[in-house]
C-alpha positions in Angstrom: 0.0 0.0 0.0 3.0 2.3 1.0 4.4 1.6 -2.8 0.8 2.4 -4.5 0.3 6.0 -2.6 3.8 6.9 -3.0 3.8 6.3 -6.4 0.9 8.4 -7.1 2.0 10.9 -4.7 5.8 11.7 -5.1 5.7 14.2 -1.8 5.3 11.5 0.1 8.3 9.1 1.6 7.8 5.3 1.3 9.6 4.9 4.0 8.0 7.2 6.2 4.3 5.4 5.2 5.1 1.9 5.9 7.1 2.6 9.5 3.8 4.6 10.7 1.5 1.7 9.7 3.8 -0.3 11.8 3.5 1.5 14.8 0.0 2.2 14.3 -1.0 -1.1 13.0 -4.6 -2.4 14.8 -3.7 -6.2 16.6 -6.3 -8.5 15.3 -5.9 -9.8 19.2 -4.7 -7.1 21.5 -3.2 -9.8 23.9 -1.6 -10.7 20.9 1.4 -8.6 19.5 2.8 -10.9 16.9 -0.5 -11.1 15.6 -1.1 -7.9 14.0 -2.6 -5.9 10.8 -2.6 -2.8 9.7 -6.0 -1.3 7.6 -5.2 -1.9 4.8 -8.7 -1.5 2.4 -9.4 -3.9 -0.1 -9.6 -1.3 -3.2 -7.7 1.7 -3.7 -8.4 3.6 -7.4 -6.5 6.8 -8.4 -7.7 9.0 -11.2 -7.3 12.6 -10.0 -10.3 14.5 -10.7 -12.1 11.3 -12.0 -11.8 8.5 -9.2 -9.8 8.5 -6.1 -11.4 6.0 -3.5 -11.3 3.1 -2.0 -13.6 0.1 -0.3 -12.9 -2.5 2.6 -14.6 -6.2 1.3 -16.4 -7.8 4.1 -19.1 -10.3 5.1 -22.7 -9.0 5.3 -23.4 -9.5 9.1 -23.0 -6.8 12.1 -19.5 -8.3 12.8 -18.7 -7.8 9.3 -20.2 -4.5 8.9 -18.8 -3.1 12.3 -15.3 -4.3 11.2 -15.5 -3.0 7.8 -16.2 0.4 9.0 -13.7 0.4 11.9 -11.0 -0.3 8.7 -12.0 2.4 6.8 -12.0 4.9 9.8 -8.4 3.6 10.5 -7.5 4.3 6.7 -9.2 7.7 6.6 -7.3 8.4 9.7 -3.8 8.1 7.9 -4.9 9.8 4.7 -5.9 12.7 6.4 -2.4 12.8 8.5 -1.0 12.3 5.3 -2.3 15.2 3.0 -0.4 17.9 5.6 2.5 16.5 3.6 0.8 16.0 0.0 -2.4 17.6 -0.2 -3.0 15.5 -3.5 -3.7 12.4 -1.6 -7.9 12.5 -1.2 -8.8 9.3 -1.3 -12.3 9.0 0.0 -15.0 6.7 0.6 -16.1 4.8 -2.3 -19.5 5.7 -4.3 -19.0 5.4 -8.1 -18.4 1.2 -7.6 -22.3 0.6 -6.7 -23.0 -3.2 -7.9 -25.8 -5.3 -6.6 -25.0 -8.6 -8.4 -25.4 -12.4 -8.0 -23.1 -15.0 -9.5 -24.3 -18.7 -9.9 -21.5 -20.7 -8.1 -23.0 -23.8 -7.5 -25.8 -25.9 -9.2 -26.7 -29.5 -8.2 -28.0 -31.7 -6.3 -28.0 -31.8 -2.3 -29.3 -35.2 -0.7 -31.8 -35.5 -3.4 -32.7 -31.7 -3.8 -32.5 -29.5 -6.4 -30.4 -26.7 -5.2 -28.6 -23.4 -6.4 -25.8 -21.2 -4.6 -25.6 -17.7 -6.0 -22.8 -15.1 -4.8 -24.3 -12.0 -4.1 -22.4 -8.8 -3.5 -23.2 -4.9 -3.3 -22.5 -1.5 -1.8 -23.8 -1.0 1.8 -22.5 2.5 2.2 -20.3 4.3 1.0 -16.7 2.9 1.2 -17.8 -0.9 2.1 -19.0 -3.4 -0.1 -20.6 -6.5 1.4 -20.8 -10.5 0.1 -23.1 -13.5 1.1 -23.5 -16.3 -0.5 -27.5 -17.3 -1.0 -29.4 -20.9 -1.2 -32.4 -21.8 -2.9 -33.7 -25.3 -2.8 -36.1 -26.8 -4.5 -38.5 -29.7 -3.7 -38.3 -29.2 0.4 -37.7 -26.4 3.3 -34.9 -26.8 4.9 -33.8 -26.0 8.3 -31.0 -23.4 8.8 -27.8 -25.6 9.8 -28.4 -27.5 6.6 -29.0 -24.0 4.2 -25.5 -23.7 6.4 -23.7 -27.0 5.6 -25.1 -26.4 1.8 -23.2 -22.8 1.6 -19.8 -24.3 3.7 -20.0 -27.8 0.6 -20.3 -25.3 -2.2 -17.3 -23.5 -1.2 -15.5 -26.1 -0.1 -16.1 -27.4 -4.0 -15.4 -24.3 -5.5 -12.0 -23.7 -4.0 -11.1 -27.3 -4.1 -11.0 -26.4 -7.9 -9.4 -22.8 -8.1 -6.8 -23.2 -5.6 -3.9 -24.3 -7.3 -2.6 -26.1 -4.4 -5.4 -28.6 -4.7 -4.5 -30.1 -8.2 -5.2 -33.6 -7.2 -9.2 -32.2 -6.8 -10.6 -33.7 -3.7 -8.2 -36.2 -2.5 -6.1 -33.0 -0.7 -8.5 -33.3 1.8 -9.0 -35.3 4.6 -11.4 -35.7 7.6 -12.4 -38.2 10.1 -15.7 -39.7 9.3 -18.2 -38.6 12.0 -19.6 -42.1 11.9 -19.5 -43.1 15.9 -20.2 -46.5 15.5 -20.6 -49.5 12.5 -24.0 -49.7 11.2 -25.1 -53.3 9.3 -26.8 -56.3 10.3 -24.3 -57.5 12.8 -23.4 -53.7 13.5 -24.6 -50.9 16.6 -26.9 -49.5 14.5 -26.7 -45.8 16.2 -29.9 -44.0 14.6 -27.9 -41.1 13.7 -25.4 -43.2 12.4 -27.9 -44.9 10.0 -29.9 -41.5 9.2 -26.0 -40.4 8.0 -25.6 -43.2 5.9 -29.0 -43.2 4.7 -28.5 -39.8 3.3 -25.2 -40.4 1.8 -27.1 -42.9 0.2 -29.5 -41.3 -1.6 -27.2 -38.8 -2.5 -25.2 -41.3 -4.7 -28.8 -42.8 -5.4 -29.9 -39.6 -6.8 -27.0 -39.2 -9.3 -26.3 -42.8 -10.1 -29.8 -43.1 -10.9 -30.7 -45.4 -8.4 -34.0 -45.6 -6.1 -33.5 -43.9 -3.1 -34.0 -44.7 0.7 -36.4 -43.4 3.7 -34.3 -41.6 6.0 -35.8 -42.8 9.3 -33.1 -43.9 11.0 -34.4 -47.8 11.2 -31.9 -50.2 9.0 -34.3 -52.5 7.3 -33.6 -54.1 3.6 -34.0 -51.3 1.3 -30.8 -49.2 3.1 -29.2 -52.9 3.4 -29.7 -53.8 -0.5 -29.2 -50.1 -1.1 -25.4 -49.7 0.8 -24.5 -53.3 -0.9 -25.4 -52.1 -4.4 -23.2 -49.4 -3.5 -20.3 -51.5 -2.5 -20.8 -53.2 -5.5 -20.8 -50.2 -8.4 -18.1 -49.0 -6.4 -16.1 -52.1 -6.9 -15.1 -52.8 -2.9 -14.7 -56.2 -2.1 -16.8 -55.7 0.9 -20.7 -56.2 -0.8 -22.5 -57.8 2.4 -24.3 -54.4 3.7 -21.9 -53.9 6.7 -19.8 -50.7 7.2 -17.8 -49.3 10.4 -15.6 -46.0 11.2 -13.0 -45.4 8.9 -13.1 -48.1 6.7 -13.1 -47.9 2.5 -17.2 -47.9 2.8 -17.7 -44.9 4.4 -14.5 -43.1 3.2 -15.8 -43.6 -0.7 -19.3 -42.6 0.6 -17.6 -39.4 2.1 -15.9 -38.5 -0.9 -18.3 -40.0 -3.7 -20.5 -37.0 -1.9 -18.1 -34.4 -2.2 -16.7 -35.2 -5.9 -20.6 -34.2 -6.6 -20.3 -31.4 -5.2 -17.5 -30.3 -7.2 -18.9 -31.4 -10.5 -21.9 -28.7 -8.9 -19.6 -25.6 -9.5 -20.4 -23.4 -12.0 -17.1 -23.2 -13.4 -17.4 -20.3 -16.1 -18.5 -17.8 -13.0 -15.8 -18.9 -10.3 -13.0 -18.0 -12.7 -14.0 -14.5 -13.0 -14.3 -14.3 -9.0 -11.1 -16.2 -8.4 -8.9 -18.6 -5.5 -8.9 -15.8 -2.9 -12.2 -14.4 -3.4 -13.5 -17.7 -1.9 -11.2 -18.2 0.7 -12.6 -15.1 2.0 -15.3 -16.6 2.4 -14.3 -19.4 4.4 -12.5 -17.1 6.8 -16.3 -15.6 7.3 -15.6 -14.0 10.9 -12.0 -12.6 9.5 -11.7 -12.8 6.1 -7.9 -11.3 6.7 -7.0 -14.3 8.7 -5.6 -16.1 6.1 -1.7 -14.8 6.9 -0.2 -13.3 3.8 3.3 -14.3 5.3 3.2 -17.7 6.2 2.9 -20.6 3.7 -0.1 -20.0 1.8 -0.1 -23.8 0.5 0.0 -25.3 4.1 -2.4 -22.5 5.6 -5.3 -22.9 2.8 -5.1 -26.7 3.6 -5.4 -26.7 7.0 -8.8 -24.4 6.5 -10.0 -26.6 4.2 -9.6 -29.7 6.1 -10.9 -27.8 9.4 -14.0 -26.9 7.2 -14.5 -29.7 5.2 -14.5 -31.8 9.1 -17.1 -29.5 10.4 -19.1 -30.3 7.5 -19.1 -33.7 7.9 -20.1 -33.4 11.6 -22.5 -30.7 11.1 -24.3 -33.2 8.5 -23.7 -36.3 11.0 -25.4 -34.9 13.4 -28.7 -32.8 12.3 -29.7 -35.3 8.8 
């Protein structure tokens, strides 16, 4: 940021800039000092006497909101310190970018409904521009954690394909399988367990073609036959109807769901939004708390991982 004012304002000393956004840098955890940022906004334009503003990028909740604005006052702050020394820096809050637009990202299938995921983005005020991402499903109304779990699985999918760290697709991630128990005709039999599988189920039912399954919980013959024909179009040498925590079963269930998801993404759209436009999203409550500094590679997988295991849970437990 230092660079781009300077360069635009040849008063003003690079130097000078970036050693008083050090000292006056706002910690992200004020028991933290390591852990720091300074407000930097998300846009900065320069066209004197045509455009000079810029925008802070940020969820569209109150915590979102309230930080978005504390960033710009922080920013306004320093350019009004600033113009004692070059009074050709006027960068003010943002009002010529006004969009109100929503992207397709993500069109499929979720448990046997029709869904779409659409990226939505506009102008609350001047100077901050605000994101959510919004569901509609088709065929059934769904309860809020699952309009929740469908947003985190479209993401998930869409950065699995952007981010170039993730060029073996799926298998980048992994997760323990929230599965507390085997399910089967010799197995525990949890009810959530079998609800979970049930609805895994149906979800490779539902693209394979197959007839689906009542999820209810009880395992009777039709989720037997139905987990055994997956075994078998699957190719797993276990075909008898039996599955347990960890093993190849669930795992290919797991991932057969989630390799449907990414086949969901609307491709065309995502490439004009782009890899770190969507892991701002994941980083809802901060989306600067992906550290520029440290390894992005290891960093972006440990989110997704963290995500993609909440997911799983999330769907475990509430199906």
């Amino acid at each position: 940021m230092a660079s781009y004012i300077t360069t635009h304002n040849p008063l003003l000393d690079e130097g000078f800039i970036s050693g008083t956004c050090e000292i006056r840098k706002r910690p992200v955890d004020p028991d933290d000092d390591e852990n720091e940022r300074f407000a930097v906004p998300d846009i900065i334009s320069h066209e004197p006497g045509v455009r000079m503003e810029f925008y802070e990028l940020k969820a569209n909740s109150a915590a979102g909101k309230d930080a978005g604005r504390v960033k710009i006052a922080a920013f306004e702050a320093m350019v009004d310190f600033l113009r004692h020394t070059d009074p050709g820096i006027k960068y003010e809050r943002g009002t010529l970018f006004d969009p109100d637009r929503s992207i397709l990202i993500w069109d499929g299938t979720w448990l046997g409904s029709p869904v779409k995921a659409h990226l939505h983005f506009f102008r609350e005020e001047e100077g901050l521009l605000v994101y959510e991402i919004c569901v509609t499903v088709s065929g059934q109304l769904l309860a809020e954690v699952f309009i929740k779990a469908i947003i985190k699985l479209a993401v998930l999918a869409m950065i699995l394909l952007l981010a170039p760290v993730t060029a073996g697709g799926v298998a980048v991630l992994a997760w323990n399988s929230p599965l507390s128990d085997s399910v089967g005709p010799d197995g525990v039999n949890d009810t959530q367990d079998v609800r979970y599988l049930q609805a895994l189920l149906n979800d490779w039912a539902d693209h394979a073609g197959q007839a689906t399954v009542d999820i209810d919980g009880v395992l009777a013959g039709p989720t037997t036959d139905a987990l055994a024909a997956f075994q078998s179009a699957s190719g797993l040498d276990d075909t008898g109807g039996n599955l347990s925590p960890g093993d190849i079963t669930v795992t290919s269930l797991e991932r057969t769901h989630m390799e449907s998801a990414a086949a969901s993404v609307n491709l065309s759209e995502m490439q004009e939004i782009g890899m770190e436009g969507m892991v701002g999203v994941v980083f809802v409550d901060d989306p600067d708390g992906l550290d520029p500094e440290a390894d992005v590679e290891s960093d972006l997988l440990v989110a997704l991982n963290n995500e993609a295991q909440r997911y799983w849970q999330d769907l475990h437990d509430n199906v």
